[in-house]
N, C-alpha and C positions, 0 to 999 in steps of 0.2 A: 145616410145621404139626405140633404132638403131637398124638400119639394124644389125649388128651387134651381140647383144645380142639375133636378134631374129634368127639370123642362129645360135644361139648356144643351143635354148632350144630344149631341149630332153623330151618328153611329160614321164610319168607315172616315172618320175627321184625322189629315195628317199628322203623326204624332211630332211632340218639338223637338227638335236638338237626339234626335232616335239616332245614333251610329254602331247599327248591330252589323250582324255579319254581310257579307257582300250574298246579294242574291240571283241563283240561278236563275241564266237566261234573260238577267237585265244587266246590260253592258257589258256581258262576258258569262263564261260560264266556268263549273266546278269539273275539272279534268283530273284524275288520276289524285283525288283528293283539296287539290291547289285549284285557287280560281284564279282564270287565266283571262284577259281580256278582250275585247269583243277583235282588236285585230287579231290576235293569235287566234280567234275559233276558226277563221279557215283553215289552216292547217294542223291544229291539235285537236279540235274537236267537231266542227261537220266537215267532215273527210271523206273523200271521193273512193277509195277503194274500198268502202265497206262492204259489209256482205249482204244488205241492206239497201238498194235505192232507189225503190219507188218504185221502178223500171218496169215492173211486171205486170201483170193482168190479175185481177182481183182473184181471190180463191173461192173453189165452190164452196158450193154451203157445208160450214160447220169440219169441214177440212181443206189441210194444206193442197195444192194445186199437185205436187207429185206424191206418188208412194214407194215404199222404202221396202217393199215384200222381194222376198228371192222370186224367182220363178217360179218356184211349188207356190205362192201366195201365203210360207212362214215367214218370221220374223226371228233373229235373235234374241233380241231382248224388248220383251213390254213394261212400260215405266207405267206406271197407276199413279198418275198424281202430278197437273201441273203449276204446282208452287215452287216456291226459294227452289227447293230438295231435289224435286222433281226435272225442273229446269235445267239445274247447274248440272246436274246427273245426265241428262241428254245434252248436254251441250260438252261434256266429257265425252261423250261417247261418239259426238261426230269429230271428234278426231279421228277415229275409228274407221276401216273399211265393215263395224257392224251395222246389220239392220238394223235397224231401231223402230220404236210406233211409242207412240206420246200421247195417252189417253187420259183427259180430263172429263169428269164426269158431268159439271157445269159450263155455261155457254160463253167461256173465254177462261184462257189461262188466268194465274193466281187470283181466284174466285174466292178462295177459302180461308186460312190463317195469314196468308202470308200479307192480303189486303187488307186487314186489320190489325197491324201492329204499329206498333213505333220505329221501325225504321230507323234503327241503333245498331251501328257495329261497334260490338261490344270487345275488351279488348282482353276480358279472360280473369278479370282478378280475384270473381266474386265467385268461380266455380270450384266445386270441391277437388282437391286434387286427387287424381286417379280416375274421374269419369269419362264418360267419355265425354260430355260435356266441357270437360277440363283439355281433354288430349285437340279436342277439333276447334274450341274458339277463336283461341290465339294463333293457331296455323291459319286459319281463314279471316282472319284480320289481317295478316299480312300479304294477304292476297288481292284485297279490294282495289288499291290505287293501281297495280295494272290491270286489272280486268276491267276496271275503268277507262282508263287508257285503251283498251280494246274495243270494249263495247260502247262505248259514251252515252249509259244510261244517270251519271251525275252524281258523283261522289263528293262528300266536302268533310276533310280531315278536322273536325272543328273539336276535338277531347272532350273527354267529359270530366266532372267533379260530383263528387260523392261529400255532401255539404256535411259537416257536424254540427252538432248544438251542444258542447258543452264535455267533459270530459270522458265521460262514458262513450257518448258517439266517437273521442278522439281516439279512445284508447280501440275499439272496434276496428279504426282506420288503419291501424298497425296490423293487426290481424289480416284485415286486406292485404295490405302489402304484401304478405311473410305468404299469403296463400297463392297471388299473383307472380310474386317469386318463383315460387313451387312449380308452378303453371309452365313458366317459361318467359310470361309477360315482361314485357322491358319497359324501362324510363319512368315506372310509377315513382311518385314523390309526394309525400303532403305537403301541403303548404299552410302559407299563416295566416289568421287573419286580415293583415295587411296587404298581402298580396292577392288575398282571396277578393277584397273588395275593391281593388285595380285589375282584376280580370274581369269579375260580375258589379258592377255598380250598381245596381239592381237587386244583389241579394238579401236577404234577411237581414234584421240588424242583428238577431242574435244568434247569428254565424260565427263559428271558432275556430273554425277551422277547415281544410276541402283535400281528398286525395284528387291527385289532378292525375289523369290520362292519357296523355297527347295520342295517342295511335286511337282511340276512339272514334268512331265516326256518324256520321249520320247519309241516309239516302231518301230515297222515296220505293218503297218495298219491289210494289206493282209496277214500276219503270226498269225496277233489277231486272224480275221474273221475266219481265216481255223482253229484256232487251237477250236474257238469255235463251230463250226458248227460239226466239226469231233468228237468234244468229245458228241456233243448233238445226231451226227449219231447211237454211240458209244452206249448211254444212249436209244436209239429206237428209236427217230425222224426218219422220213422216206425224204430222200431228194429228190428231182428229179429237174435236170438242165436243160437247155434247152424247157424252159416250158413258154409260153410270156400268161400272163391271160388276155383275149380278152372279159371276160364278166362274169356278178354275175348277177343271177337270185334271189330274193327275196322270200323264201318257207314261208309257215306257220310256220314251225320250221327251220328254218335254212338258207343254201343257197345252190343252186347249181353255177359252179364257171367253166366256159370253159376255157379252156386253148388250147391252140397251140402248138403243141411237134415237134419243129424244128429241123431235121437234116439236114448236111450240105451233097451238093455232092460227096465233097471231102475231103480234108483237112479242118476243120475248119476256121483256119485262115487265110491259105494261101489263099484258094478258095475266101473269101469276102474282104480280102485286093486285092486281085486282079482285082475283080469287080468294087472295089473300085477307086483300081489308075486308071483304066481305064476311069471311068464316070470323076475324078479329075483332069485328068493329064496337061492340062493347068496351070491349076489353082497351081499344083503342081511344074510345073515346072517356075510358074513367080513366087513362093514364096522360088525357090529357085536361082532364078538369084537374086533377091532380096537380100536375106541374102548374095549371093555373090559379089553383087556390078557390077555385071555383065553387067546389065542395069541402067539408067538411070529411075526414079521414076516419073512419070507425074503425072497427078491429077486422071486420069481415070484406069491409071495402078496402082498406091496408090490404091486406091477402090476396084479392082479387083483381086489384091495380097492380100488385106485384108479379101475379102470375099473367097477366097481360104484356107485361114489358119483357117475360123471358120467353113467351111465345113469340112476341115481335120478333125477336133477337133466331129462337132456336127456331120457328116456324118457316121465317126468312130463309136461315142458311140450309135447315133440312129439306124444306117440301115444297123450295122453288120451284119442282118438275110435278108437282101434285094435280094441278089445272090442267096438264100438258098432253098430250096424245105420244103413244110409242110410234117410231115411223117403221122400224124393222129390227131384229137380232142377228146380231153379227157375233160367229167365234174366230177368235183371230188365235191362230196357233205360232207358239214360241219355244224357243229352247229355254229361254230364262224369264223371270220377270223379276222389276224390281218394284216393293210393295212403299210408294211416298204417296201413300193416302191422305195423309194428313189423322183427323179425328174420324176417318174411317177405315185405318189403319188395320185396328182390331177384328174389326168384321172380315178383311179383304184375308186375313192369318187365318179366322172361322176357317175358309170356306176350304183351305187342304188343311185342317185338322188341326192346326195350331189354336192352342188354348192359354198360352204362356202370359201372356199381358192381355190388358181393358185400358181403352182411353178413355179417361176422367173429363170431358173438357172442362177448364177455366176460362170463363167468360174474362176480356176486360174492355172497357168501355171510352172513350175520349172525346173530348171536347176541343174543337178546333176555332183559332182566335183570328180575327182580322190580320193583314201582314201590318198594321200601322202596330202589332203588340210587339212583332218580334223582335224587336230592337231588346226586348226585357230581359234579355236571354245568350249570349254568345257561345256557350260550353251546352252540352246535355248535364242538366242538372237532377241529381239524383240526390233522396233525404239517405241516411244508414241503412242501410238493408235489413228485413226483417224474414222471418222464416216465409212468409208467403211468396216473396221475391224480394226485387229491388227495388220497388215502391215506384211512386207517381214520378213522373216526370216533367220537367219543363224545357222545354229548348225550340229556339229558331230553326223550323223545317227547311229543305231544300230551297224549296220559294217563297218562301220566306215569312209564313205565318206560324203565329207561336202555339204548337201544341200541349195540352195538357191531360196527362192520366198517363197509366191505365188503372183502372180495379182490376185487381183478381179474386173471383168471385168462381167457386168452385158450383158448378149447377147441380150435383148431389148435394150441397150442403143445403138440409132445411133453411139456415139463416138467407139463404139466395132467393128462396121462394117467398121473403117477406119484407122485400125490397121496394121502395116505390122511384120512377123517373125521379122526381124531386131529390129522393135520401141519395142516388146512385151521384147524378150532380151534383149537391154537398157534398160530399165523401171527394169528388175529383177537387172541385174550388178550394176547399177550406184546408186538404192536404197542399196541394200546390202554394197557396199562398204561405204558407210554414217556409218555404222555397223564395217566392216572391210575391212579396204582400203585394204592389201595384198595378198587375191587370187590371183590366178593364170587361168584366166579368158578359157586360154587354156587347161586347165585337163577336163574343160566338157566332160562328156563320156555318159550323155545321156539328155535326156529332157521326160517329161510328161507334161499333162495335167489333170485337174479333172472337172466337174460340179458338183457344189455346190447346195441343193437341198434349196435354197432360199425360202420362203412362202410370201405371199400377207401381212400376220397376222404381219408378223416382228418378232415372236417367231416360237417355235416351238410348233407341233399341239398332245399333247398326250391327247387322247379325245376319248369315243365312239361317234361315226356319230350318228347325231340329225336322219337322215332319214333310217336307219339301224342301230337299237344300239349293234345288235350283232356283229357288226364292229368296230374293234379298230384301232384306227389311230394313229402311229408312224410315225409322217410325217413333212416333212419341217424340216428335222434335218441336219441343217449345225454346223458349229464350234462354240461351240466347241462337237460336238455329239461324236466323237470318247472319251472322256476324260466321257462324259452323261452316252452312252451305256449302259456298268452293272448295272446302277439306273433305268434307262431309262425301261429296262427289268423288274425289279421288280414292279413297278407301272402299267405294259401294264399286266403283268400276274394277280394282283389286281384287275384290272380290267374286265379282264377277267374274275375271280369270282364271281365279282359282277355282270356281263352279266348272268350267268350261268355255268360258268366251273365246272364241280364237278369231281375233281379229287385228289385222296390220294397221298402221298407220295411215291416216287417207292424205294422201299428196297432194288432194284439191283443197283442203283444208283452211277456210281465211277464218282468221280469230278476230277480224276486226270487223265492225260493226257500225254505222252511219246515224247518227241519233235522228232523230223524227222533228224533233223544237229545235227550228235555229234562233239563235239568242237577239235580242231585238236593241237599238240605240234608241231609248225612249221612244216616242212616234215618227222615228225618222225611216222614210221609205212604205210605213203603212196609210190607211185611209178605211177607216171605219164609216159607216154609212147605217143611218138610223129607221131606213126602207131598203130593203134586202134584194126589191126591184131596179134599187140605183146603184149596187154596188159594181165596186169596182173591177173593170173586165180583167183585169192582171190577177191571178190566185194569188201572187207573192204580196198584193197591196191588199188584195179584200179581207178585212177583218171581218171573223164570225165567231169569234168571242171578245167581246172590248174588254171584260175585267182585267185576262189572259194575255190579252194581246194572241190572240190565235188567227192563223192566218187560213184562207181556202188550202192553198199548196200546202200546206203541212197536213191536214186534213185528207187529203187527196194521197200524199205520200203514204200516211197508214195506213189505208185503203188498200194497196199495191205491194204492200208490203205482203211475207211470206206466210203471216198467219191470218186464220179467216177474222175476219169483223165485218159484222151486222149492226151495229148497236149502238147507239148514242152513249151509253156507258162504256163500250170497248173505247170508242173514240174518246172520252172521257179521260182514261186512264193513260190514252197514248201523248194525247196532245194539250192536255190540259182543260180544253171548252168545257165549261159549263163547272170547272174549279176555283171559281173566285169568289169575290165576296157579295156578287150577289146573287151568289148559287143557280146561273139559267133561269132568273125571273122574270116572266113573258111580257112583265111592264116593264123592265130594260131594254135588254136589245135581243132579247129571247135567242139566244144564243143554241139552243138544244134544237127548236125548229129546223132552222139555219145548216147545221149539222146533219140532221134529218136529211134535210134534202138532197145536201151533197151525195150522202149516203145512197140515196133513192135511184139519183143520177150515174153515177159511175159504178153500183151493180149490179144497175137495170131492174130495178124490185118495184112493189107497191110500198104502199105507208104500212099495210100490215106488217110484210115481211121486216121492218126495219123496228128491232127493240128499243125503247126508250129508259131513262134510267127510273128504277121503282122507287117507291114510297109506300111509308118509312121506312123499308128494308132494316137497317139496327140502327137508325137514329132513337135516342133518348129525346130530342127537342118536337113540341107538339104540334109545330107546325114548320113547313119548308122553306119555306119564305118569314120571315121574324117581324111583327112589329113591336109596335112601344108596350104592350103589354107583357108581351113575351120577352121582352127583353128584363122588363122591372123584377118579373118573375127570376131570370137569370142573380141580377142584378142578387135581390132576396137571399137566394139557394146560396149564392157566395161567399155568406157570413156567417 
């Protein structure tokens, strides 16, 4: 690129003649797959009898407002784990007249893998047939567009394509088929060329070919999780967060099950990101000279830049609660439990004697693009699959920015430990562009991380424990688990029965569910305000995120809603503030303060008790806010 061209680019600049997919929540939204428009969302999608509306009184700290214990103060079934798995599992279960408790060991549901994925329902064709992988994708693929319709956390049936380059990749794409066949998967078909470059205009030129999808989809993970876990609140499940289970005692009938009920001393986030960059900060700061070019890379500073970036990443997701103070031990006794730990699946097996599997976790890593890219994109585009997975991907997100990646990076593998930020982001750019050479490598406006909860087994583990059988194990569920989930659920709760569960169906039972974001007509009916002293007295007008368009009343609904949040990152994930593209930058309209306070207000707390969202928790990019340097840097890594 000249000098030239690059004094002229103006970051977050509308792109020209862009006609990607229709975007959630602007002029309409994504219902039961299909996007519906903004007159139909009163009636198909912010819908008055959900289970969900506002209505209620905040919850006390760190759990839901009621609890779901018999009289003796047991429980039927304790669920370890509130992800994809975890969620869908509890929200099966209040069908149920069972007790239920819903224990997440970090400070809001899907904390863990489920927050760090792509966000693909995948439609089965790439799994080996006979897994269990193979038996649950395809059944829970076709489960999405009404659970959508139920819950209206925003599905969009957009397929996906498995791109070739040439004969070899073509003749692999048949293989897909005949194994997707096998599966059960329907409507796969390759296509040509010609047709492949009237669906992606965008794509490679030396494309030959693409299995195309249609039942594929796309969501946004952590909108799934919450909308399932809230409507399962909603139904009686009893949640409690901040709860790390340190040990199962083995009863005659049943188990007793310790748990740790961690509060923080401060802010949540703030307080243990702080702890954090502190113990880090070297390490922090050579993986940021590094992506800046700033130094010179030697063999011993390579290694130790390397090993900076997977402590950020494993430091983050491990020993968030390391800064933190214990408040008290609780044993919560159950007849059953179900073990959806995620990548701490294996340990939660340890502790009644199960020794069967280890989770390996696989890191993978992403880069997130301005919405001005997604137009690049219309289908989930996948390269040929390779034994590590399904490779990077590109595609137009729910709202509408173009994501890119993942790595799978196994953290046993020495090669992991000798990775730099810089090699991690080449490795996402320069595969994706194979995909689609024209991003715009500069719109990055954020990065994540996830670990993948890997298994020893090579499947996934849905099993009672040989050494506890009143233990069910949802465990080892990587990709495609998010697409599994709703199957995934119904076979863990079967099982359940057949352990012992004896529980009726519950009469009061509503499956439907009130979304949190109602979809907006460009600026019409809002009024954003640039002094947060002026804004406007009506909740439904005062914008407190302008990227977003996020309004006070939708912020205030979350709040009311049946799970606890404290956090400018719970609100984060519910409502969008502080998700756009200028990531809550305090020289904009500081949108995260804004939030803050609301928070402050309607739980009655100080600024302590309310968390803010951390940094760099598993960002790869060296700074949070990006300027022109850090962009050229991008720019560089791209090629």
């Amino acid at each position: 690129l000249s000098m030239a061209a690059a004094a002229k680019f103006v970051p977050g600049k509308p792109a020209k003649d862009a006609r990607g997919l229709p975007v959630h929540g602007d002029k309409g939204a994504f219902c039961g797959g299909k996007f519906i428009s903004i007159e139909e969302c009163a009636d198909r999608f912010n819908i008055k009898n959900g289970s969900g509306n506002g209505s209620c009184a905040t919850c006390p700290r760190s759990r839901t407002r009621h609890s779901a214990a018999k009289p003796d103060g047991s429980y039927d079934v304790v669920i370890i784990g509130a992800g994809c798995v975890g969620s869908a599992i509890a929200r099966e279960l209040s069908r149920t007249t069972a007790k239920v408790l819903l224990l997440e060991a970090d400070d809001d549901v899907t904390q863990g893998a489920t927050k760090g994925n792509s966000g693909i329902v995948h439609a089965g064709y790439d799994d080996t047939p006979g897994t269990k992988r193979a038996q649950f994708c395809w059944k829970g693929n076709q489960m999405f567009p009404r659970l959508d319709e139920e819950l209206h956390f925003g599905y969009a049936q957009n397929g996906s394509l498995v791109v070739a380059r040439g004969p070899e990749d073509e003749a692999h794409l048949k293989e897909l088929v005949a194994r997707g066949e096998k599966n059960g998967v329907q409507r796969l078909r390759i296509i040509n060329q010609k047709e492949l470059r009237e669906l992606e205009p965008y794509i490679t030129s030396d494309a030959t070919a693409a299995l195309l999808s249609p039942d594929a989809g796309t969501l946004i993970p952590y909108e799934y999780t919450i909308a399932l876990a809230e409507n399962a609140a909603d139904n009686g499940v009893e949640v409690r967060i901040r709860r790390e289970v340190v040990g199962i005692e083995k009863l005659d009938s049943g188990f007793n099950v310790s748990v740790r009920h961690w509060e923080p001393e401060g802010a949540v986030p703030k307080t243990s990101a702080t702890s954090f960059l502190a113990a880090a900060l070297p390490g922090v700061l050579l993986a940021a000279a590094f992506a800046s070019g700033r130094i010179e890379v030697g063999p011993q500073l390579a290694v130790l830049g390397a090993l900076s970036i997977l402590a950020m990443v494993v430091a983050y997701l491990a020993t968030r609660r390391s800064a933190l103070r214990t408040s008290q031990m609780e044993t919560v006794r159950t007849q059953l439990i179900v073990n959806a730990a995620g990548c701490s699946a294996d340990k939660i097996a340890n502790m009644v004697g199960d020794n069967s599997f280890k989770i390996k976790p696989r890191i993978g890593e992403y880069m997130l693009l301005h919405k001005n890219q997604g137009h690049l994109a219309h289908h989930t585009l996948f390269p040929t699959p390779s034994k590590m997975g399904k490779g990077v991907l590109v595609q137009q997100t729910l709202w509408g920015n173009l994501i890119l990646g993942p790595t799978a990076r196994d953290l046993h593998d020495p090669k992991t430990q000798q990775t730099t930020a810089k090699d991690v982001m080449h490795e996402i750019f320069s595969k994706c562009r194979e995909l689609v050479p024209t991003f715009e490598a500069r719109e990055t406006i954020h990065s994540f991380s996830g670990l993948r909860a890997k298994s020893d087994r090579g499947d996934w583990i849905i099993e009672p424990c040989a050494k506890a059988p009143g233990l069910i194990h949802a465990a080892g569920i990587d990709s495609p688990g998010l697409a599994g989930s709703p199957a995934i659920a119904l076979e863990v709760v079967r099982l359940l029965k057949e352990a012992g569960l004896k529980a009726g169906p519950n009469s009061n039972f509503n499956p439907f569910r009130a979304p949190i974001i109602v979809p907006k007509n460009g600026w019409t009916g809002l009024k954003p305000s640039a002094d947060p002293s002026k804004a406007d007295p009506d909740p439904k007008r005062n914008v407190v995120c302008k990227c977003e368009k996020v309004t006070e009343a939708e912020v205030v609904d979350a709040l009311h809603r049946s799970l606890p949040v404290d956090s400018t990152q719970a609100i984060r994930k519910r409502t969008r503030a502080g998700m756009g593209h200028c990531q809550a930058d305090p020289d904009n309209y500081d949108c995260e303060a804004r939030v803050r306070a609301i928070i402050r207000r309607e739980l009655g707390v100080d600024s302590a008790s309310v968390g803010t969202r951390p940094w760099p928790a598993t960002s790869l990019l060296p700074k949070r806010w990006l300027g022109d340097a850090e962009r050229e840097m991008l720019l560089e890594v791209s090629h």
